[in-house]
C-alpha positions as a printed Julia matrix, in Angstrom:
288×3 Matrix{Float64}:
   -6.35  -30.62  -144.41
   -6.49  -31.83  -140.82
   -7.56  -35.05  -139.65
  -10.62  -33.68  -137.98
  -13.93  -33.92  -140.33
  -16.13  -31.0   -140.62
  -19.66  -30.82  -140.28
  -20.19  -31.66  -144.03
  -17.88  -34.16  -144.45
  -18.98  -37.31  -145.65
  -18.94  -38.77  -142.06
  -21.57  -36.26  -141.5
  -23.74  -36.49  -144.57
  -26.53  -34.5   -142.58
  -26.99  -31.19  -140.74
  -27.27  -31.62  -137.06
  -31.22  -30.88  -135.87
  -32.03  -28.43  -133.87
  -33.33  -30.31  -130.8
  -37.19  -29.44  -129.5
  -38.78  -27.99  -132.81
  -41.12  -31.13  -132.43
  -42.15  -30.25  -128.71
  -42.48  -27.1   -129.36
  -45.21  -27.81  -131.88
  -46.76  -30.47  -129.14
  -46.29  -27.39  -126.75
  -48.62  -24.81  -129.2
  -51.16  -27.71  -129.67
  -52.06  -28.08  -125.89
  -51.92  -24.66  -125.58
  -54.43  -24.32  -128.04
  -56.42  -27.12  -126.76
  -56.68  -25.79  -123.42
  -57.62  -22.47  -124.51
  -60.7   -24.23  -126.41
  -61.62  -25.85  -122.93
  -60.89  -21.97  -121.45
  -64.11  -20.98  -123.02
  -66.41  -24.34  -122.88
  -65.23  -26.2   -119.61
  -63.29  -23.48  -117.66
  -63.19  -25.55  -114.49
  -62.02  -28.8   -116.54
  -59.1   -26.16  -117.53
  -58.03  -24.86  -114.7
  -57.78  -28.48  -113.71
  -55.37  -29.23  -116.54
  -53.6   -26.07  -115.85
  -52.91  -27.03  -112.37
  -51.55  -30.55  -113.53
  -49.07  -28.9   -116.06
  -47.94  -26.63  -113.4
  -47.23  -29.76  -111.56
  -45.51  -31.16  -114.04
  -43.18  -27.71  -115.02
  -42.01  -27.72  -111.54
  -40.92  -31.6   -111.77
  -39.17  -30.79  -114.9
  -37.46  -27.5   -112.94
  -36.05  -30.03  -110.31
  -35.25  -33.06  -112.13
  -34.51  -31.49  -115.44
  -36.9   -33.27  -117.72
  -40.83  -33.31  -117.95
  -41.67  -36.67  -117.08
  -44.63  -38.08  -119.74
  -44.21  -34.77  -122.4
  -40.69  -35.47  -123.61
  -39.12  -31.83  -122.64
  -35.38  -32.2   -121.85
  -33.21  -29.58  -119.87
  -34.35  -26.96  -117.19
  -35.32  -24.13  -119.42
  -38.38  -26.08  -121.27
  -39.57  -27.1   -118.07
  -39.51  -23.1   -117.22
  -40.89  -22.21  -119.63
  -43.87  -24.86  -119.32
  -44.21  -23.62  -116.05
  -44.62  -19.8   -116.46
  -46.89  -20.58  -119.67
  -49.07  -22.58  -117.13
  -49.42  -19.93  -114.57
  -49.84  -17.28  -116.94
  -53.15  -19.97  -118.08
  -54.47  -20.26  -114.82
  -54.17  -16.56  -114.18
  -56.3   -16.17  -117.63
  -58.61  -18.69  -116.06
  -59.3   -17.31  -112.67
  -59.7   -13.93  -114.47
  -62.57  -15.26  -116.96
  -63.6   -17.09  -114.22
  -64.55  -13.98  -112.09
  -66.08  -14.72  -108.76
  -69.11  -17.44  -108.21
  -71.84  -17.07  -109.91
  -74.7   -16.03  -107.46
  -77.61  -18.84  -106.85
  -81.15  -17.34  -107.87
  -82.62  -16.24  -105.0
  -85.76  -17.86  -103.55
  -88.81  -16.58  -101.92
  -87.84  -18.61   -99.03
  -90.57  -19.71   -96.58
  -90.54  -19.35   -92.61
  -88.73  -23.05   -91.4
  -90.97  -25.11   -89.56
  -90.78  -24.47   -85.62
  -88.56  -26.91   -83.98
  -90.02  -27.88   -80.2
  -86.87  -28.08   -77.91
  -87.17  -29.09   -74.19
  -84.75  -28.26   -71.27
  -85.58  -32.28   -70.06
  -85.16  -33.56   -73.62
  -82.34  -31.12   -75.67
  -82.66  -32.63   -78.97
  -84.82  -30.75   -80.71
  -87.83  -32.13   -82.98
  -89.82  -30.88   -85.69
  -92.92  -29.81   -84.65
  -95.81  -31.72   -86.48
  -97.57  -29.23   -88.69
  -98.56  -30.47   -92.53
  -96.63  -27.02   -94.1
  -94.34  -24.66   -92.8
  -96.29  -21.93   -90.34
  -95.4   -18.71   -88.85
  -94.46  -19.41   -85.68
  -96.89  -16.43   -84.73
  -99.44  -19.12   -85.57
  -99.09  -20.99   -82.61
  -99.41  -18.12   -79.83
 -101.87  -19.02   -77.29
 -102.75  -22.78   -78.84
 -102.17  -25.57   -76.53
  -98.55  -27.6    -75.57
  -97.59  -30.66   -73.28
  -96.08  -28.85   -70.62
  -93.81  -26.34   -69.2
  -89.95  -26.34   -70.22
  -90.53  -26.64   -73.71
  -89.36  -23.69   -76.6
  -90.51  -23.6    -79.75
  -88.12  -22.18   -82.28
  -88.16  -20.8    -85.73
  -85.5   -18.6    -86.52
  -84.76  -15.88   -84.58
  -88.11  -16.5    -82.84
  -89.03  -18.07   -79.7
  -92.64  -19.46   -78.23
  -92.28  -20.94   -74.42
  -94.73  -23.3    -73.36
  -96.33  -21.54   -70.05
  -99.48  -22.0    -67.86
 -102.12  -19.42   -67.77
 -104.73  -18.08   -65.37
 -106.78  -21.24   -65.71
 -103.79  -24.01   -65.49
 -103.32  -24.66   -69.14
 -100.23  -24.66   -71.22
 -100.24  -22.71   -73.77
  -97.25  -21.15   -76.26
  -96.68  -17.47   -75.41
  -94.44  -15.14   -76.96
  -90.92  -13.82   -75.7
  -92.42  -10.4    -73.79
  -95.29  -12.96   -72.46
  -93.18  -15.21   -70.98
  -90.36  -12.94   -69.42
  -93.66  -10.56   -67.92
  -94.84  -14.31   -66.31
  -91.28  -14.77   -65.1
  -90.94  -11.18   -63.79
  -94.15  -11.84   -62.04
  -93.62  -15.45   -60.71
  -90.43  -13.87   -59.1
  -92.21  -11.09   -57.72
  -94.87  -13.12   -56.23
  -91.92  -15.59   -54.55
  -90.25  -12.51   -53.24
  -93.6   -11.51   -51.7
  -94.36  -14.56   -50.4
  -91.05  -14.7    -48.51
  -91.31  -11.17   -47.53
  -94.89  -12.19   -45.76
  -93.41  -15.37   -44.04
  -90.58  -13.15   -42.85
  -92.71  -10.53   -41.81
  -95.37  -13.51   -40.47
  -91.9   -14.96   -38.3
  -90.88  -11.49   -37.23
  -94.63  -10.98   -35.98
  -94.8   -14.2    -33.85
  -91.69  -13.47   -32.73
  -92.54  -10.02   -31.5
  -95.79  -11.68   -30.03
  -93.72  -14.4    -28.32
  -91.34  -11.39   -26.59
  -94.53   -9.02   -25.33
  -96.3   -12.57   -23.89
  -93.0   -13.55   -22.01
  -92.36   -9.81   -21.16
  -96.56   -9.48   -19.82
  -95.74  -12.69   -17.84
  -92.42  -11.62   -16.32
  -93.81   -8.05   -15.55
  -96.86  -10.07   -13.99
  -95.03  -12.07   -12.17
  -92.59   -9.62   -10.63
  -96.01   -7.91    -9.54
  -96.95  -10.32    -7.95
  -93.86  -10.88    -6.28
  -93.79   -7.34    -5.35
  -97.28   -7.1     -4.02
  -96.55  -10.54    -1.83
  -93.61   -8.61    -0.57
  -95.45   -6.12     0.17
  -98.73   -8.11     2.15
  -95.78   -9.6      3.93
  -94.32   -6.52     4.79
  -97.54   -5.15     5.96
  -97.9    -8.61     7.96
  -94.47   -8.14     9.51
  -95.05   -4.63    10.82
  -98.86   -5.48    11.73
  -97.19   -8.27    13.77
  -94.39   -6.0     15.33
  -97.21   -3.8     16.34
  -98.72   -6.22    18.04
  -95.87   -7.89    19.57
  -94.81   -4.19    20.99
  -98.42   -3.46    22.09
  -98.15   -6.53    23.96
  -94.65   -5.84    25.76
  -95.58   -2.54    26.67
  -99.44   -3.35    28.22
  -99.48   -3.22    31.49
 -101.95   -5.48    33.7
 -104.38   -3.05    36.08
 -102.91   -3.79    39.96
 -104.79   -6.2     41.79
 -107.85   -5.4     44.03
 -106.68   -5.7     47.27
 -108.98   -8.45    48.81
 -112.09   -7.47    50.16
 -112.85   -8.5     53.63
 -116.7    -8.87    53.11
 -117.94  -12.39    53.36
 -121.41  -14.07    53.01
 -121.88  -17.44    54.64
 -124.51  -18.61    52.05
 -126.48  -17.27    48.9
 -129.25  -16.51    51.58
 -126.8   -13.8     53.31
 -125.88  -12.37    49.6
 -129.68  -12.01    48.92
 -130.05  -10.75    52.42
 -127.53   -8.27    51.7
 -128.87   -7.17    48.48
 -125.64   -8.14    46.44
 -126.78  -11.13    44.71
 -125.59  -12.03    42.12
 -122.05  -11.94    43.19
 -119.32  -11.69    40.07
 -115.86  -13.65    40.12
 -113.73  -10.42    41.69
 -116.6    -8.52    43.19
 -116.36   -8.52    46.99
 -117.62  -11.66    49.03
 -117.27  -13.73    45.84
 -115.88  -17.09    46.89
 -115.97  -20.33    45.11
 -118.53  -22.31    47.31
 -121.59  -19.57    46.46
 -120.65  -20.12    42.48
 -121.34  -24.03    42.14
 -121.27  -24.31    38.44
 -118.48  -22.49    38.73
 -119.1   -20.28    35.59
 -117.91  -16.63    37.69
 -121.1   -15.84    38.26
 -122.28  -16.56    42.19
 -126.06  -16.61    44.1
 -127.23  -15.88    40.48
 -130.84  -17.6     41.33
């Protein structure tokens, strides 16, 4: 016989185990475990599923499952698929989220916002309100919003200088018309400029025209002097003195002969005038 001993020899009193019947067993008991917790504590399984997946991939890469005992590459593979094939069981029992009850829900309370102040605050009201509530009470002042949902209330002044909250349509009709009544007001101080402008143009166009008539009509009274004055001058140059009186040989010794003669009074020119009868010497000679 040779040397070598079989596998009964009395060396080897006992047959060789097979290796893993115990983890197997260890294997089947979790497994059944976890199924229990499948149908009382699903998430609590899916938790422990996760952590043996963990654990099968370890065992894939370093060839033992660390903590369960399982040596060699194929237990931890098989770990591994038995764990996904759990959490695929649990995701499919499960099933999507299980809907909240749904609540009458009530409107939110409005929230007062201001452009000045943007942090928003809760408006004070003892219970939620319809925001509809509010229309045409009272506010602080312009730039605030009220908000309560979708919905908006703007705090805006009315015909008689109050704030009040005023719907969406409200407030864009007071914007429309606040823009409408700046435009017009512009429009009237152009048109106001334009006018006083015009004005200013005809008043310095009346005063030029006025002046240039004058001008003209002082050219013309000039004119009218400077011919009247030609005239004149030309009458002047072409007058002609009457020719003397040749002197008159009559002579009167004294008044007495004039009166004598009949020819008292005796005018400067008239004949047997002569300086000594005139003695006041105004032309006028024997005139008493």
């Amino acid at each position: 016989m040779s040397e070598l001993g079989s596998p009964f020899s009395p060396g080897n009193s006992e047959p060789p185990k097979k290796p893993g019947r115990k983890v197997w067993w260890i294997i089947l008991g979790v497994f059944a475990v976890l199924v229990a917790l499948l149908f009382l504590i699903p998430e609590l399984f899916a938790i422990i599923a996760f952590v043996g997946l963990i654990l099968g991939i370890i065992g894939l890469v370093k060839g033992r499952v660390p903590w369960l005992g399982m040596q060699g590459k194929g237990k931890a593979g098989g770990l591994t698929a038995a764990m996904v094939v759990l959490m695929a069981i649990t995701g499919a029992i499960m099933g999507p989220a299980e809907t909240a009850p749904t609540v009458a829900s009530q409107p939110p309370s409005p929230i007062v916002t201001s452009s000045e102040s943007p942090t928003p605050s809760q408006s004070e009201s003892p219970s939620p309100t319809a925001i509809a509530d509010f229309v045409g009470e009272e506010c602080d002042g312009d730039e605030l919003v009220m908000e309560q949902g979708a919905d908006k209330l703007y705090c805006d002044g009315n015909a008689s200088k109050v704030f009040v909250w005023t719907t969406q349509d409200d407030h864009d009709k007071a914007i429309l018309a606040a823009k409408k009544a700046e435009e017009k007001k512009v429009a009237e101080a152009k048109a106001a400029a334009e006018k006083k402008e015009a004005d200013a143009k005809a008043a310095a166009e009346k005063k030029a025209a006025e002046k240039a008539e004058a001008e003209k009509k002082a050219a013309a009274e000039k004119k009218a002097a400077d011919k009247k004055a030609a005239q004149e001058k030309a009458e002047r140059e072409a007058y002609t003195p009457p020719p003397a009186k040749a002197p008159s040989s009559t002579y009167y010794a004294n008044c007495s002969a004039v009166k004598a003669a009949g020819a008292a009074p005796i005018y400067s020119g008239d004949p047997g005038y002569s300086r000594k009868l005139d003695r006041d010497g105004d032309g006028v000679a024997c005139e008493n």
